[in-house]
N, C-alpha and C positions, 0 to 999 in steps of 0.2 A: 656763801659756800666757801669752806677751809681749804680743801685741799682738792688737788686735779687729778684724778685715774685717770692713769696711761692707758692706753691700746695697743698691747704688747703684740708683738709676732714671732710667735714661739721657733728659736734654733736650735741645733742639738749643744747640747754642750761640749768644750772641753774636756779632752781625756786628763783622767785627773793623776798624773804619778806618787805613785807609794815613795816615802823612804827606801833609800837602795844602800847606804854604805853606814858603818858606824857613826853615832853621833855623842859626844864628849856631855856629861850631866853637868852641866851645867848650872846655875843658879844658885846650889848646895855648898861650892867649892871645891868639889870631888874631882879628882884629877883621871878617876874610872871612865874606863867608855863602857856604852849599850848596846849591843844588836840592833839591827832596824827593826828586827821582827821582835821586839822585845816595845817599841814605841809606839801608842797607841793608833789604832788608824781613823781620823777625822774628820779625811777626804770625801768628798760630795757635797751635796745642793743642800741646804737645809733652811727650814722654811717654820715664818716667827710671824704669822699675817695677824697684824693687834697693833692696833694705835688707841693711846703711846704705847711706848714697847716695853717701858722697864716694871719687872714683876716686884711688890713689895715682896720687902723680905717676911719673915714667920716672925721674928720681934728686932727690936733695934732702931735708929734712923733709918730713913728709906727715901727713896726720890720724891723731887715736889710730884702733887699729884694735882687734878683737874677738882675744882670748887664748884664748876658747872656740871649736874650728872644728868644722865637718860634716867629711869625708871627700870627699864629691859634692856636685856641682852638682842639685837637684833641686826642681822646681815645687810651689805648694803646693798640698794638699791639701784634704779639705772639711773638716779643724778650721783653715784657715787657718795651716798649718805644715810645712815639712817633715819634722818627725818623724824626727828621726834621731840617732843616739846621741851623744852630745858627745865632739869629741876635741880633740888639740892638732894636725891637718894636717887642709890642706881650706879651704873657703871659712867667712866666720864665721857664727856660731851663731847663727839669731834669737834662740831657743828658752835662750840661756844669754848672756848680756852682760856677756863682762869685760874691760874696758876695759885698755889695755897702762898698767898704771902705771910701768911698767920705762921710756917713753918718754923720751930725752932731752930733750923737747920738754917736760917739765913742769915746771913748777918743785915743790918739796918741796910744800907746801901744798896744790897742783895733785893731787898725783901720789894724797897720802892722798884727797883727798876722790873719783878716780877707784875707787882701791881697794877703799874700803869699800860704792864702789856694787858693786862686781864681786863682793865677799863675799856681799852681800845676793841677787843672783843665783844665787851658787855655792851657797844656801843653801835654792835654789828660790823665795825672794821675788820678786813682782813689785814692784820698786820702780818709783814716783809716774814720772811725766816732764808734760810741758806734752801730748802726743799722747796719752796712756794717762786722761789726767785733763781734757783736754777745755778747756785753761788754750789762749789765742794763744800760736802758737810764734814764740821768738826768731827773729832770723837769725844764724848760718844753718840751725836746727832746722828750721824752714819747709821744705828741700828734703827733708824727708819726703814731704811731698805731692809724691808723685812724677812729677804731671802739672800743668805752668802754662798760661797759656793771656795769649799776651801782647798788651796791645792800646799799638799806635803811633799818637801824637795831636801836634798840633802841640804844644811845650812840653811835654809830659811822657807817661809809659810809664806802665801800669798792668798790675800784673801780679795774675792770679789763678789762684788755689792749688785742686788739688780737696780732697774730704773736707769742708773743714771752710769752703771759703767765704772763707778766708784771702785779704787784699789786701793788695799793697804799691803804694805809691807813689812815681815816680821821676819827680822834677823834674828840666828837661835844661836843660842852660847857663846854670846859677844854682850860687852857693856855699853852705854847709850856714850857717845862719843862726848868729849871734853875739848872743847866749846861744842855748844851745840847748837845749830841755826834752826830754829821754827820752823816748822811743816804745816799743809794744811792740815794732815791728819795726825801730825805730831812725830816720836821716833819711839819707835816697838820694836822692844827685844823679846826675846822667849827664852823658855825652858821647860822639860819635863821632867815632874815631879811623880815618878809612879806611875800613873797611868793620867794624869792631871798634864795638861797645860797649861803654863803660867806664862802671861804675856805682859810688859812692863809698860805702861805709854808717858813718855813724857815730853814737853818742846809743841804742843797744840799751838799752833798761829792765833797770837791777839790782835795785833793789828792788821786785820782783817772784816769786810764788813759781814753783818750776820754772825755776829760771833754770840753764839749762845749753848747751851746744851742739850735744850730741848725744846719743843711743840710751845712752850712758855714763856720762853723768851731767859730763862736762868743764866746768868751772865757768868765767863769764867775768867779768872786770872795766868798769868805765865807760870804760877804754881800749880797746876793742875798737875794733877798724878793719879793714873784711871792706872787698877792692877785685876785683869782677867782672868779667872780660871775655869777653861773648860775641862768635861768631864762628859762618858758617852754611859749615862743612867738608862735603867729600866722603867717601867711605869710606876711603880711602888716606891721609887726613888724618888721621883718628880707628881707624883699627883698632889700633894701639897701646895708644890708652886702653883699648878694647874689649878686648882681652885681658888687660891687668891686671883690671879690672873682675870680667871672670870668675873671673879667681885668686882675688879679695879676697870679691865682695860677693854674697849669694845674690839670684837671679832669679827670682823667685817668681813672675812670669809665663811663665819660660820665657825663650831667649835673641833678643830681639827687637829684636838690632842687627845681628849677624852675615849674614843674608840681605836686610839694608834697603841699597839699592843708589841712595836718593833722596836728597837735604839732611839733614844733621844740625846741629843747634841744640849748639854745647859751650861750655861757660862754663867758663874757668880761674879758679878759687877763690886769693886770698890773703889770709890772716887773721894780723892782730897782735895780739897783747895783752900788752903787759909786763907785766900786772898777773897772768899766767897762765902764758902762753909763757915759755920762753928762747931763743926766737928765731921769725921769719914762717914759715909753710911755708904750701904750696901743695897742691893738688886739681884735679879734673877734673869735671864729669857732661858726660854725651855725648846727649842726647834725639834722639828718634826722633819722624816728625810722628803725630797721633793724630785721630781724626774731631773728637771734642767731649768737655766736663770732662762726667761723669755726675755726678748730684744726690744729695747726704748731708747726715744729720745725724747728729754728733754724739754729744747728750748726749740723743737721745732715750728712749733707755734707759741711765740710768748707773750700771746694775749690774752689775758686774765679777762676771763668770763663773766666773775666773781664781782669782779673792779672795773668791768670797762676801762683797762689800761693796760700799756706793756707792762713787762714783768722787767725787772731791772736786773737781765741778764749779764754774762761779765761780757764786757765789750774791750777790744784794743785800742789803746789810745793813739796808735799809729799803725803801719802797716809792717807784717814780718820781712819785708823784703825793699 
């Protein structure tokens, strides 16, 4: 078994505040300021339930994708899986994870260390990730947590992650600082473009362990350079992605965009890293709005089921006091 469903206990949420004061456009080089009521509003819970999570694009490079597929699209079940027999047609395999090494997208080095996670899979290993082991997930391993919940503040965005409580933080109309020290989740500036939010990420923590980018084990470099643009689409806007979606990625909650007929929240993913890539490509996720983040932990039990063994949670090598 891949992965562990929580047993959440649902809280109310955090009130989320609107922008309240001018904010300088930033990005552009414009030295003009905007209204707040002029910036778009992107506050609230929004909810992306699909493992893995990144939508191919409509043409172009696009994310490694799963080489192990289902046949059917089907919800899960109470072991938390669809349970269904592994093939090569269909949507991809939670339950079996092998990354396309054949990708033109990798370079040689890239491609072996894909491979050998997919072996380990194909071999029924649950191999380690930052989500399975309870480590902060990079960006953009973070959009596992398939639900965020965004709060807009004068100067800066804060976003939060369910499961695990996961924050980012997004400073708006400021440059990524010179030197810059590593993060786990890296350093995010923003800016709005029209009615578009542009989010800059760069400085993701390598040395670190579970460093990868996705469900696959995709290894990244200190050149990583992830650039997000969200935008609050219609249906007609987004049913395109929504159907690739369903092609590519199982819905484990069932399909809970195709009858939402309100605002959708879609952020276009572009990710570089020379040190990995042989060239950018591009992604989609399409969220759907949601009441509130329900409440988890972790590592409260971190005994892997799966594995008969702990889970090699982060532990301190001494004591804080």
């Amino acid at each position: 078994m891949q992965r562990k469903f929580l047993l959440f206990a649902a809280v109310a949420a955090a009130a989320m505040p609107v922008p309240g004061q001018t904010l300088s456009a930033a990005g552009s080089g414009s030295s003009e300021t905007r209204s707040a009521d002029a910036v778009p509003d992107f506050s609230g819970v929004w909810n992306h339930p699909v493992f893995p999570w990144l939508e191919p694009p409509a043409s172009g490079p696009g994310p490694i994708t799963n080489l192990s597929r289902w046949a059917e699209q089907v919800p899960a079940g109470s072991a938390g899986s669809a349970a269904l027999p592994a093939g090569k047609v269909g949507i991809s395999d939670y339950d079996q994870l092998v990354g396309d090494y054949n990708s033109p997208i990798l370079q040689p080095w890239a491609a072996a260390v894909v491979k050998r996670f997919g072996e380990m899979s194909l071999a029924g290993v649950t191999f380690p990730n930052p989500s399975n082991q309870c480590w902060p997930m990079p960006m953009p391993f973070i959009f596992k947590q398939f639900m965020v919940q965004m709060l807009q503040q004068p100067g800066k965005i804060t976003m939060l992650y369910s499961g695990d409580h996961e924050v980012r933080r997004v400073r708006m109309n400021v440059p990524h600082p010179s030197p810059l020290k590593p993060s786990w989740y890296g350093d995010s500036v923003g800016h709005y473009e029209g009615e578009m939010l542009v989010i800059d990420t760069i400085g993701v923590k390598t040395d670190r362990t579970y460093a990868m980018l996705d469900l696959f084990g995709t290894p990244y470099s200190e050149k990583l350079h992830i650039v997000e643009r969200y935008r609050l689409r219609g249906y007609d806007d987004v049913k395109d992605a929504i159907e690739r979606n369903k092609k590519e990625n199982w819905m484990f909650n069932g399909d809970v965009f195709s009858q939402h007929r309100g605002k959708f929240l879609q952020v276009q993913v572009t990710i570089e890293d020379e040190g990995v890539f042989t060239t950018p490509w591009t992604a989609t996720m399409t969220y759907v709005p949601a009441a509130e983040i329900p409440e988890g932990v972790c590592s409260e039990n971190p005994h892997e089921y799966y594995n008969n063994k702990d889970s090699d949670v982060p532990k301190a090598q001494k004591p804080d006091f």
